[in-house]
C-alpha positions as a Markdown table, in Angstrom:
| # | Residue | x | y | z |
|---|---|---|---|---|
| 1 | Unk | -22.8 | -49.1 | -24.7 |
| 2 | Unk | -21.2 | -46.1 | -25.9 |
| 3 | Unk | -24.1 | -44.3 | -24.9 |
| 4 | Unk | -24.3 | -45.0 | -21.5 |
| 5 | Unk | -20.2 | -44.4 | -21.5 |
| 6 | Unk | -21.2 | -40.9 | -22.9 |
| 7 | Unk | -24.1 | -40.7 | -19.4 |
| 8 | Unk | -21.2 | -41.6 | -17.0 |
| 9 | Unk | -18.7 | -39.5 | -18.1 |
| 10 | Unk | -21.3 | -36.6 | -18.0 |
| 11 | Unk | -22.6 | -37.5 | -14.6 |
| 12 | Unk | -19.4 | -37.9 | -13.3 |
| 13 | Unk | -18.1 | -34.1 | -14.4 |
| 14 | Unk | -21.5 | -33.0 | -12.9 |
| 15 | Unk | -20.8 | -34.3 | -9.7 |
| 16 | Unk | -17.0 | -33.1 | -9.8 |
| 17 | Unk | -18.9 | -29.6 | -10.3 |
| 18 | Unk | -21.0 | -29.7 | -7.0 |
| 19 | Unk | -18.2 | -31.1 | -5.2 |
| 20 | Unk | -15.7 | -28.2 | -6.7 |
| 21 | Unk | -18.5 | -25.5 | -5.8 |
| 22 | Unk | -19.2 | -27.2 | -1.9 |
| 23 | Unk | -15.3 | -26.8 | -1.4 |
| 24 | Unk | -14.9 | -23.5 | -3.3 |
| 25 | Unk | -17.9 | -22.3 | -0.1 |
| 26 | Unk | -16.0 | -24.1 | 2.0 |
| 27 | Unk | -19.4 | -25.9 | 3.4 |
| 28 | Unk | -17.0 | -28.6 | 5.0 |
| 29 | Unk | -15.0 | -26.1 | 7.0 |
| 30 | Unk | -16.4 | -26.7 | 10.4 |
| 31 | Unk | -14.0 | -25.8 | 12.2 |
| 32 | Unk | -11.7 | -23.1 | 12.6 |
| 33 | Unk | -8.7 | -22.4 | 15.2 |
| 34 | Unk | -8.1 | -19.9 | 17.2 |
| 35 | Unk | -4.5 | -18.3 | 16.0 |
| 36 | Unk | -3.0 | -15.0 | 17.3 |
| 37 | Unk | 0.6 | -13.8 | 17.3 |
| 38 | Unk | 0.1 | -12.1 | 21.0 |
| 39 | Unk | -2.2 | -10.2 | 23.3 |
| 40 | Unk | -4.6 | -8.4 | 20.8 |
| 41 | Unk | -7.1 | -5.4 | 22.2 |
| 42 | Unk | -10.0 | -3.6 | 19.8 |
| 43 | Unk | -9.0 | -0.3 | 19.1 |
| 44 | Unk | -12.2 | 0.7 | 16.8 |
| 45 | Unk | -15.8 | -0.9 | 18.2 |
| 46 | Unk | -18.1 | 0.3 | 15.3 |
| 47 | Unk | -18.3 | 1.2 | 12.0 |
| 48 | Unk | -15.6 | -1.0 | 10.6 |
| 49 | Unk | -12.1 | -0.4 | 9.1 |
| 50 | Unk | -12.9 | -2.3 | 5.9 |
| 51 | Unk | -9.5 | -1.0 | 4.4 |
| 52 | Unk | -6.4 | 0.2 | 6.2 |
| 53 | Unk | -3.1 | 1.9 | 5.3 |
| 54 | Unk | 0.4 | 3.0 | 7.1 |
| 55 | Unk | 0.6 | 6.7 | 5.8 |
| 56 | Unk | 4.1 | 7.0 | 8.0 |
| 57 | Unk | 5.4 | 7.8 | 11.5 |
| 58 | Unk | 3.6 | 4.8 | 13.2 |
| 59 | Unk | -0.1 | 6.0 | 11.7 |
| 60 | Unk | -2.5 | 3.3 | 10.5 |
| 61 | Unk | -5.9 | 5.2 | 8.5 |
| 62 | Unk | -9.2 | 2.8 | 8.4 |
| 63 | Unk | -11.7 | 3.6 | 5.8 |
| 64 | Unk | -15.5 | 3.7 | 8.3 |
| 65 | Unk | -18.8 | 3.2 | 7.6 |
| 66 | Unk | -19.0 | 1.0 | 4.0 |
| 67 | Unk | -22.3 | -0.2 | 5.4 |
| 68 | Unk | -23.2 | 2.7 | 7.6 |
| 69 | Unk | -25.0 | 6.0 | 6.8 |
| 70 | Unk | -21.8 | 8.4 | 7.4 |
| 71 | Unk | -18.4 | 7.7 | 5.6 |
| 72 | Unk | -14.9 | 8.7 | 8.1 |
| 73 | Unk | -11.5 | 8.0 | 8.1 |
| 74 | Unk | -10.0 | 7.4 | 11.5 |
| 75 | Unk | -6.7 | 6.4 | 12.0 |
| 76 | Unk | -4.3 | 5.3 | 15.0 |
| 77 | Unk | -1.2 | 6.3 | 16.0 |
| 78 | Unk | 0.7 | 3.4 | 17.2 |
| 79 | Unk | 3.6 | 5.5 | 19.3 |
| 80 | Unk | 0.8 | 6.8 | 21.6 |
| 81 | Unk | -2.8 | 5.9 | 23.0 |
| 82 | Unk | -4.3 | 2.8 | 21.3 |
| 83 | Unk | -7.6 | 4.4 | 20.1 |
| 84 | Unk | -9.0 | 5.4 | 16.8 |
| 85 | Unk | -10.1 | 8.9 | 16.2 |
| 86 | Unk | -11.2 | 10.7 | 13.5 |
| 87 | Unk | -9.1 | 12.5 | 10.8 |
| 88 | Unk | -10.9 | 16.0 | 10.0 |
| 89 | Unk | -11.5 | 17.0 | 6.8 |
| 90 | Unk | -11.1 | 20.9 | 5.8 |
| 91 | Unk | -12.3 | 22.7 | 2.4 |
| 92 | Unk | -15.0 | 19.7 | 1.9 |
| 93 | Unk | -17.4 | 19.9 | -0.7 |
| 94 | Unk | -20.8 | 20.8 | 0.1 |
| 95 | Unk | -22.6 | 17.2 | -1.2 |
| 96 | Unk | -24.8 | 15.4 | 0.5 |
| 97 | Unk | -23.1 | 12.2 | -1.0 |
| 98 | Unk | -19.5 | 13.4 | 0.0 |
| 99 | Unk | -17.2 | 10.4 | 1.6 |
| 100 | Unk | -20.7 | 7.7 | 1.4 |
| 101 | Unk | -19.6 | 4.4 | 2.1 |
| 102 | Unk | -16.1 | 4.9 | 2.1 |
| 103 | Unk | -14.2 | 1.5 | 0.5 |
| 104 | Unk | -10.5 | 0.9 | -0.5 |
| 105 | Unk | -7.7 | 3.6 | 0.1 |
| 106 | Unk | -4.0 | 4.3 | -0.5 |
| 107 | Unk | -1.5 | 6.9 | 0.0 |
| 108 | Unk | 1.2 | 8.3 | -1.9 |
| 109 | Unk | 4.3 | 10.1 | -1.1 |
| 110 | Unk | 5.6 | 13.0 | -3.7 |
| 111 | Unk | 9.3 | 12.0 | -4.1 |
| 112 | Unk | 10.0 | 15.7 | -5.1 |
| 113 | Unk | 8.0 | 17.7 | -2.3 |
| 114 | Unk | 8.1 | 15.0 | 0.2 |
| 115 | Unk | 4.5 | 15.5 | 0.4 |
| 116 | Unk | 1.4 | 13.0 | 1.4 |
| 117 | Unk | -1.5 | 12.2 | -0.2 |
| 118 | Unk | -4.9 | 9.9 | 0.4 |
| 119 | Unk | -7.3 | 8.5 | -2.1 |
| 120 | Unk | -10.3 | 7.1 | -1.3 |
| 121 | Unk | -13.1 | 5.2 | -3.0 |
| 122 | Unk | -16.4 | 6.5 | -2.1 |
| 123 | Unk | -19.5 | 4.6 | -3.2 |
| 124 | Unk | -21.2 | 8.1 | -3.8 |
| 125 | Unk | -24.4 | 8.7 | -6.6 |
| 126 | Unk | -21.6 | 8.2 | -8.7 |
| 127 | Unk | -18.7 | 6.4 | -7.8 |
| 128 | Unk | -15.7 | 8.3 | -7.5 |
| 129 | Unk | -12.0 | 8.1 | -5.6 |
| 130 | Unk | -11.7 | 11.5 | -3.7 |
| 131 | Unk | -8.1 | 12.7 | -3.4 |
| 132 | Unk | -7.0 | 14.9 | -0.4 |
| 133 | Unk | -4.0 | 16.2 | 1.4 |
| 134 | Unk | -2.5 | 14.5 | 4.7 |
| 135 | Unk | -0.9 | 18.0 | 6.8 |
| 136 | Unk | 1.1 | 17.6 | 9.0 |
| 137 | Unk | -1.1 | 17.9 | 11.7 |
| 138 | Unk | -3.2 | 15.1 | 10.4 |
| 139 | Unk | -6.0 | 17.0 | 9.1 |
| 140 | Unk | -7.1 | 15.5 | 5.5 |
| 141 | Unk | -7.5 | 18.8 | 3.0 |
| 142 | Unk | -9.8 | 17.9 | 0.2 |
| 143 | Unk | -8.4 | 18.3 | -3.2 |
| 144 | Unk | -10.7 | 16.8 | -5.6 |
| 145 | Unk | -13.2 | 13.7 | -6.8 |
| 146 | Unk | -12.0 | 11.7 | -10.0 |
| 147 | Unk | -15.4 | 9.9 | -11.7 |
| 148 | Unk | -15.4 | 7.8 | -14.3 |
| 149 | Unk | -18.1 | 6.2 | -16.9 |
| 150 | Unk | -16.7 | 3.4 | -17.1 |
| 151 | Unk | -16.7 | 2.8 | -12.9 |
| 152 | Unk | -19.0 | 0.5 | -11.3 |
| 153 | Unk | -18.5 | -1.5 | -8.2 |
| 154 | Unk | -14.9 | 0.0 | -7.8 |
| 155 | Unk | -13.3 | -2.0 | -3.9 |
| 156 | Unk | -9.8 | -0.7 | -3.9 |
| 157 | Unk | -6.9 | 1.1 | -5.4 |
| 158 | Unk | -3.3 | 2.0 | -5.4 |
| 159 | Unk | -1.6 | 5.1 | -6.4 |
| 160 | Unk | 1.3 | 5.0 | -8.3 |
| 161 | Unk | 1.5 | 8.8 | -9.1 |
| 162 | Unk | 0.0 | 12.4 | -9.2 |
| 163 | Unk | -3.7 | 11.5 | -9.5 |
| 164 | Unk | -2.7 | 8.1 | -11.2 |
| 165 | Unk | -3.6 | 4.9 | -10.3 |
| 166 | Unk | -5.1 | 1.4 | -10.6 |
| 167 | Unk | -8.5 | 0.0 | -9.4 |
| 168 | Unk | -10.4 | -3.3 | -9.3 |
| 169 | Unk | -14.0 | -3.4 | -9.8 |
| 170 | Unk | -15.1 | -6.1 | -7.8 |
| 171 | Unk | -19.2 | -6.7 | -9.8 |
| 172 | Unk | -20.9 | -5.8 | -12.7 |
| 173 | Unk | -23.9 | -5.1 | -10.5 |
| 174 | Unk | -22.9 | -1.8 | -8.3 |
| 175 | Unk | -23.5 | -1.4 | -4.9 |
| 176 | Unk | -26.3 | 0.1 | -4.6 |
| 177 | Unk | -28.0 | -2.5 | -5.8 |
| 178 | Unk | -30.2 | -5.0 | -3.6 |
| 179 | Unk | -27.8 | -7.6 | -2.2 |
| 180 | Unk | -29.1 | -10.6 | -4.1 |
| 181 | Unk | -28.2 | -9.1 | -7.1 |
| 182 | Unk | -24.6 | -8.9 | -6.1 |
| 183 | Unk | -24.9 | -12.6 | -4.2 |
| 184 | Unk | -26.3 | -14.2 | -7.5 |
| 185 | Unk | -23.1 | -12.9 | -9.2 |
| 186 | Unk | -20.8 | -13.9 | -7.3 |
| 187 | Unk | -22.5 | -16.9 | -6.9 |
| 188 | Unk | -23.0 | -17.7 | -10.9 |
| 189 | Unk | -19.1 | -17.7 | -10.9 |
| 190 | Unk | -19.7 | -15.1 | -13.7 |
| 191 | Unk | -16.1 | -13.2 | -14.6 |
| 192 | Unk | -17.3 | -9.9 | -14.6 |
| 193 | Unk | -14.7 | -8.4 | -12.3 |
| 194 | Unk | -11.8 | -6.0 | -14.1 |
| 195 | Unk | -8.4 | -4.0 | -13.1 |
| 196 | Unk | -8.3 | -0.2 | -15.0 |
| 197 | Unk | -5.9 | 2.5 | -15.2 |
| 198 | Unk | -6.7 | 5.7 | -14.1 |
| 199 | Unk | -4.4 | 8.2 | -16.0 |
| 200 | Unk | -5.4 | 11.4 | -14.2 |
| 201 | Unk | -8.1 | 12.2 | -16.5 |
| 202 | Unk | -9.3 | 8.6 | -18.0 |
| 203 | Unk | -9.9 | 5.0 | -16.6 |
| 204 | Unk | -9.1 | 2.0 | -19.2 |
| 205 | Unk | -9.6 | -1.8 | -18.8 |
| 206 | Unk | -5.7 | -3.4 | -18.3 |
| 207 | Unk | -6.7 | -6.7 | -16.9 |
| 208 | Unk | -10.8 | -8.6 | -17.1 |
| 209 | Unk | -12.1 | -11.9 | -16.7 |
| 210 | Unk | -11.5 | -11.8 | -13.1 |
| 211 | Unk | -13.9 | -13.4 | -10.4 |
| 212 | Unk | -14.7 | -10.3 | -8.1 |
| 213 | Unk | -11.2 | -8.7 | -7.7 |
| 214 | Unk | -10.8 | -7.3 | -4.8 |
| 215 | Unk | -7.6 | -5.5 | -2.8 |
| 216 | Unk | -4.8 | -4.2 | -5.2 |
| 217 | Unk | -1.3 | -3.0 | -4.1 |
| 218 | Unk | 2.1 | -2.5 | -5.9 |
| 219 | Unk | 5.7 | -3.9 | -4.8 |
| 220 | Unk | 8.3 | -1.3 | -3.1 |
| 221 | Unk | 10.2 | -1.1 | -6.6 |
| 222 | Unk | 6.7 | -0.6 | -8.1 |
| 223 | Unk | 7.7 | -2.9 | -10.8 |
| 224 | Unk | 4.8 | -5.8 | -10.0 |
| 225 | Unk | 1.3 | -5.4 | -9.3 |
| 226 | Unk | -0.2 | -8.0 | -6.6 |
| 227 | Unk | -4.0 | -8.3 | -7.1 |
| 228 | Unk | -6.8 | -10.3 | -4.7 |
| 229 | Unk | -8.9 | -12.2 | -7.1 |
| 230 | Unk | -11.6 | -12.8 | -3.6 |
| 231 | Unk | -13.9 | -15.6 | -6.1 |
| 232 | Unk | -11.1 | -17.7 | -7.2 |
| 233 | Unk | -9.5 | -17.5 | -3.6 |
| 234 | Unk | -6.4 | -16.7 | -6.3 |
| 235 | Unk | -3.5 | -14.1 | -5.6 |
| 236 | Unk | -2.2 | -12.7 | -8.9 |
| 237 | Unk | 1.2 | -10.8 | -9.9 |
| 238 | Unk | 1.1 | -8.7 | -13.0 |
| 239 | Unk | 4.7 | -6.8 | -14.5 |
| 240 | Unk | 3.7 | -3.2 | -15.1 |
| 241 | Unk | 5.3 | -1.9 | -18.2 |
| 242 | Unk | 5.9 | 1.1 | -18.7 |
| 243 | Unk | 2.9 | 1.9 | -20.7 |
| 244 | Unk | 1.0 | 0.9 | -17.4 |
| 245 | Unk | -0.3 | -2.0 | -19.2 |
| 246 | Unk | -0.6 | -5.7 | -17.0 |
| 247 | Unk | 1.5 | -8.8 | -17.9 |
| 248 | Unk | 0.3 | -11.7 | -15.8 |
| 249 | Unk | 3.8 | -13.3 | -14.3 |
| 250 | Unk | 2.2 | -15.9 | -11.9 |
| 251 | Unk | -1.0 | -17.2 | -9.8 |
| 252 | Unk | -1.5 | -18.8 | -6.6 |
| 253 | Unk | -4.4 | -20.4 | -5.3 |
| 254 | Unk | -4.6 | -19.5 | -1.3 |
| 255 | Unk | -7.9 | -21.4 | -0.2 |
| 256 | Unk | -9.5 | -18.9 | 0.8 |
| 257 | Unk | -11.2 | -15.3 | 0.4 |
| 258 | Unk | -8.2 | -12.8 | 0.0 |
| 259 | Unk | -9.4 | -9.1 | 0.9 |
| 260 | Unk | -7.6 | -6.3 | 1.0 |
| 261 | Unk | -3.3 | -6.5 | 0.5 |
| 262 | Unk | -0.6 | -4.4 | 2.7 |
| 263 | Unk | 2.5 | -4.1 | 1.3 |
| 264 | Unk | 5.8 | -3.9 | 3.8 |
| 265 | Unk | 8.1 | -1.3 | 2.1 |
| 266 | Unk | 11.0 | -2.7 | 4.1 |
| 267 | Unk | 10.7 | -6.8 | 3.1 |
| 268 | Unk | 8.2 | -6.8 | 0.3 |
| 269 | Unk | 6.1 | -8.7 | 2.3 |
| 270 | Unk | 2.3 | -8.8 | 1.6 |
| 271 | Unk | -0.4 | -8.9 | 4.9 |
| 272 | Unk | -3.4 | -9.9 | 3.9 |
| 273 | Unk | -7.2 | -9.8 | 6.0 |
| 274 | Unk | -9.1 | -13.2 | 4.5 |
| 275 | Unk | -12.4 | -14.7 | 4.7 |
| 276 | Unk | -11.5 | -18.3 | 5.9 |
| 277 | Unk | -15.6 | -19.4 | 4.9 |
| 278 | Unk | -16.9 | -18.3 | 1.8 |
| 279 | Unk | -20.5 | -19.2 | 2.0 |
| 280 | Unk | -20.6 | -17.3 | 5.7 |
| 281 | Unk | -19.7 | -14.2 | 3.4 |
| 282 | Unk | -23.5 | -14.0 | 1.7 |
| 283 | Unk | -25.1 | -11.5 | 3.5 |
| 284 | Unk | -29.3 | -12.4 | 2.8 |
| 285 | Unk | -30.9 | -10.6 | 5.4 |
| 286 | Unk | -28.5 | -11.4 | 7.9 |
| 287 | Unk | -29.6 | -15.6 | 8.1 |
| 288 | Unk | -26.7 | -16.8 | 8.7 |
| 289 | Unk | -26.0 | -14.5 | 11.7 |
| 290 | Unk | -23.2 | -11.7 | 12.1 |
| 291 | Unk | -20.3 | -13.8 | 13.5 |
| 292 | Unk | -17.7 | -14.2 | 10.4 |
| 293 | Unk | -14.5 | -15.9 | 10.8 |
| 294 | Unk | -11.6 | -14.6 | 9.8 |
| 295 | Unk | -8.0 | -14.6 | 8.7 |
| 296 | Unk | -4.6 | -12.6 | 8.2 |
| 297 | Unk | -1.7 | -14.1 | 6.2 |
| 298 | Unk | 1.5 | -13.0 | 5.7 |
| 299 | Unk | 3.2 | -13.8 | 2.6 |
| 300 | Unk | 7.0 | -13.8 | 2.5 |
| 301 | Unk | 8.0 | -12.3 | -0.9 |
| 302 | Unk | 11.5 | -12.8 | -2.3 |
| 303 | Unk | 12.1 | -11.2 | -5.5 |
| 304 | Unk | 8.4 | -10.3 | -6.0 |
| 305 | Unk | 7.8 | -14.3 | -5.7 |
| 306 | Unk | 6.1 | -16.0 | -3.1 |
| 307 | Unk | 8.9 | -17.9 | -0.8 |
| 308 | Unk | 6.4 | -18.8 | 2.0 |
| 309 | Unk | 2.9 | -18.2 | 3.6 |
| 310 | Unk | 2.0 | -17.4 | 7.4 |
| 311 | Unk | -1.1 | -17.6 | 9.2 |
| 312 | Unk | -0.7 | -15.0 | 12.1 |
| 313 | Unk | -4.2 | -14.3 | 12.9 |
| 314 | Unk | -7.1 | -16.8 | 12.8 |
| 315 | Unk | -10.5 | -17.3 | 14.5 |
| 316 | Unk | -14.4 | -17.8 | 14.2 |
| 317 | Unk | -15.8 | -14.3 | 14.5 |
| 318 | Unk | -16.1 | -14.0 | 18.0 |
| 319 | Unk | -13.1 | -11.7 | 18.6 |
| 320 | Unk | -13.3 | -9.8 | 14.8 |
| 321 | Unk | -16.3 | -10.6 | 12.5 |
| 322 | Unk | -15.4 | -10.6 | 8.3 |
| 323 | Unk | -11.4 | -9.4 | 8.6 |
| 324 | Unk | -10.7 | -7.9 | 5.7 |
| 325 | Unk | -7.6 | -6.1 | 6.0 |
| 326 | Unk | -4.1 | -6.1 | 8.2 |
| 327 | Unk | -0.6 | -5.0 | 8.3 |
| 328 | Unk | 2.4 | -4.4 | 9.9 |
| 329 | Unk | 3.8 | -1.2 | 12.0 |
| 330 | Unk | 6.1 | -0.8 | 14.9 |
| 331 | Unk | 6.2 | -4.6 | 16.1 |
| 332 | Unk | 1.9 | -4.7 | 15.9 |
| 333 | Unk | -0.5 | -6.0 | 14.0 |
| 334 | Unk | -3.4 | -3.9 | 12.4 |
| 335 | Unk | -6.6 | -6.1 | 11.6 |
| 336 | Unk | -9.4 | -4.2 | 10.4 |
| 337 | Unk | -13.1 | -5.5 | 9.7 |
| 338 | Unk | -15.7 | -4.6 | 7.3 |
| 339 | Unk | -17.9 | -3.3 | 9.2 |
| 340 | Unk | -17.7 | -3.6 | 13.0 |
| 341 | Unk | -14.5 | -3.9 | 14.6 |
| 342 | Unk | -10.6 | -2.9 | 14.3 |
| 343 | Unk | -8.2 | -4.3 | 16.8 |
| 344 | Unk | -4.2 | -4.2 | 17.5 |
| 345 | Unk | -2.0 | -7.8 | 18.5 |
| 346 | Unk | 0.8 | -7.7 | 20.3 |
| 347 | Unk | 3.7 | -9.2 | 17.7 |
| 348 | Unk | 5.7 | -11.8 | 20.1 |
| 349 | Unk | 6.6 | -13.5 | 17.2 |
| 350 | Unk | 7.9 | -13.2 | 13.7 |
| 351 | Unk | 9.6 | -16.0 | 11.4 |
| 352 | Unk | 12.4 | -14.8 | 9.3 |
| 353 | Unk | 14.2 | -16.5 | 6.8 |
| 354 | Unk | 16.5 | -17.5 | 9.4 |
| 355 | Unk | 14.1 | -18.7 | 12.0 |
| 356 | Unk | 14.8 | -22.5 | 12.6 |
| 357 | Unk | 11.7 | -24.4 | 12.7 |
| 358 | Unk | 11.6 | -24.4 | 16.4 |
| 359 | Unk | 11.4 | -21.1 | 16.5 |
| 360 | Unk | 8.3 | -20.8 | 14.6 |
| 361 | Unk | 5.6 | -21.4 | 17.6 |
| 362 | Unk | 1.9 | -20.6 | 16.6 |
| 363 | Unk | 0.9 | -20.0 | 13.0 |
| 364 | Unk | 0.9 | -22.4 | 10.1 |
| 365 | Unk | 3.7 | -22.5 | 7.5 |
| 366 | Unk | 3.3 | -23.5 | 3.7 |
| 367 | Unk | 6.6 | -23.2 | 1.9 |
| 368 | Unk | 6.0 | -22.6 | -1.6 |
């Protein structure tokens, strides 16, 4: 008797298992709708803008060519045409791996010399964040390349200071590596991914155990660090102290595949580019075809906490294929791709905390 209790109860959590991992690939998503805050227009038609930043002055920069053979950042200034064009780089090194499949990026601001600064993660021989100068012209002067031994798959960063700053590594396996490799990983549900500290001469672990973390961003005090867990479809908030060490203060679970995070200096709101169908994500020779639907979320922050979520951008692929980044500038927003498209919407609405709930038109509202 007991024995066959023993079968049940066994059969039963293995079943609750496939049933978890079906919904965690969201195999019974068949249908997604079509939301967008106004007229949108593509602004970038190839190479992809896998990661985007404001760097000031109305200017969004777009990390191109993760999965291409040359690495650029473009960018787009929103007070004038509404067309990408490339940034040029001056006093370059002479490597034949320089900028290769460029990923995450963020910029920093020296408080004392009121000058700007770009780091980017470049999937080189040897992975490494290169570091350069933004002029005031726009032009991007090379400054230097920060390796690491301990560096893998790094995705993204965020600079909190002079050649300081965090990073997620995403896999164990890197990116070079064939694709299966990296699929069976993430598929295994193996916690391999980790968050370290770059010191200006060091890297060390501050957070692990993480399902392929993914975009990383700090709050306008600086005092919290937001992190994209992409496998657990979790957004996390660590307290920095002032060693630089992590303190997890809370978790969500979003439903779905969180990319890259934007932060709005002026709110503390977090944009967000999300993968809406988790199993449409495996790339295996391309069988599943290239059409990946996508998502952008806004998350309303009040002191650093989440106070509500906003679905402002939403469709199958058609449009935008695999969004993985967006934000917010001058009344637009920026949604950026991994490795096709970037495009512009119109912003012709916004909730506030003071909208009524008939002002709040398209979209879909959780209030946490």
């Amino acid at each position: 008797m007991f024995g066959s209790a023993a079968k049940l109860v066994f059969l039963g959590f293995i079943l609750k298992q496939i049933l978890d991992y079906r919904d965690w690939l969201d195999f019974d998503r068949e249908i997604i709708f079509s939301v967008a805050p106004g007229k949108c227009r593509i602004v970038l038609h190839e190479g992809g803008s896998e990661d985007l930043t404001h760097i000031g002055n109305g200017v969004v920069v777009f990390s191109t060519g993760l999965e291409a053979s040359e690495g650029l950042i473009k960018a787009v200034d929103l007070n004038k045409s509404l067309e990408a064009f490339t940034l040029n780089i001056t006093n370059a090194p002479a490597r034949n791996d320089f900028m290769s499949k460029p990923h995450g990026l963020s910029t920093w601001r020296d408080p004392n010399t009121g000058k700007r600064y770009l780091y980017v993660i470049s999937h080189a021989t040897e992975e490494s964040i290169e570091a350069f100068e933004i002029e005031d012209d726009l032009n991007l002067r090379y400054l230097k390349t920060f390796t690491d031994s301990s560096f893998r798959f790094v995705n993204d960063l965020v600079v909190v200071g002079k050649d300081k700053f965090y990073t997620s590594q995403f896999a164990y396996c890197s990116i070079h590596d064939e694709s299966y490799k990296i699929n069976l990983e993430w598929l295994s549900h193996w916690k391999s991914g980790k968050v370290f500290y770059f010191d200006g001469h060091r890297a060390r672990v501050v957070a692990s155990n993480l399902r392929q973390p993914n975009g990383i961003n700090v709050s306008p005090d600086g005092k919290v660090l937001y992190l994209a867990e992409w496998g657990a479809k979790t957004l996390r908030a660590y307290r920095r102290e002032t060693s630089n060490n992590l303190v997890e203060l809370w978790s969500t679970y979003l439903g779905t595949g969180i990319d890259n995070i934007e932060v709005q200096q002026d709110t503390g709101d977090l944009w967000i580019g999300s993968h809406p169908v988790m199993w449409k994500t495996i790339s295996l020779i391309n069988i599943f075809g290239e059409k990946l639907p996508g998502q952008a979320l806004r998350i309303k922050m009040t002191d650093n906490a989440i106070s509500e979520i906003e679905e402002v951008y939403s469709e199958d692929g058609n449009m935008l294929s695999g969004t993985s980044s967006a934000t917010y500038v001058n009344g637009k927003l920026v949604i950026g791709t991994v490795s096709k498209k970037a495009a512009i919407c119109d912003m012709d609405y916004l909730s506030d905390n003071g909208d009524s709930e008939s002002d709040k038109l398209p979209g879909t509202y959780i209030n946490i």
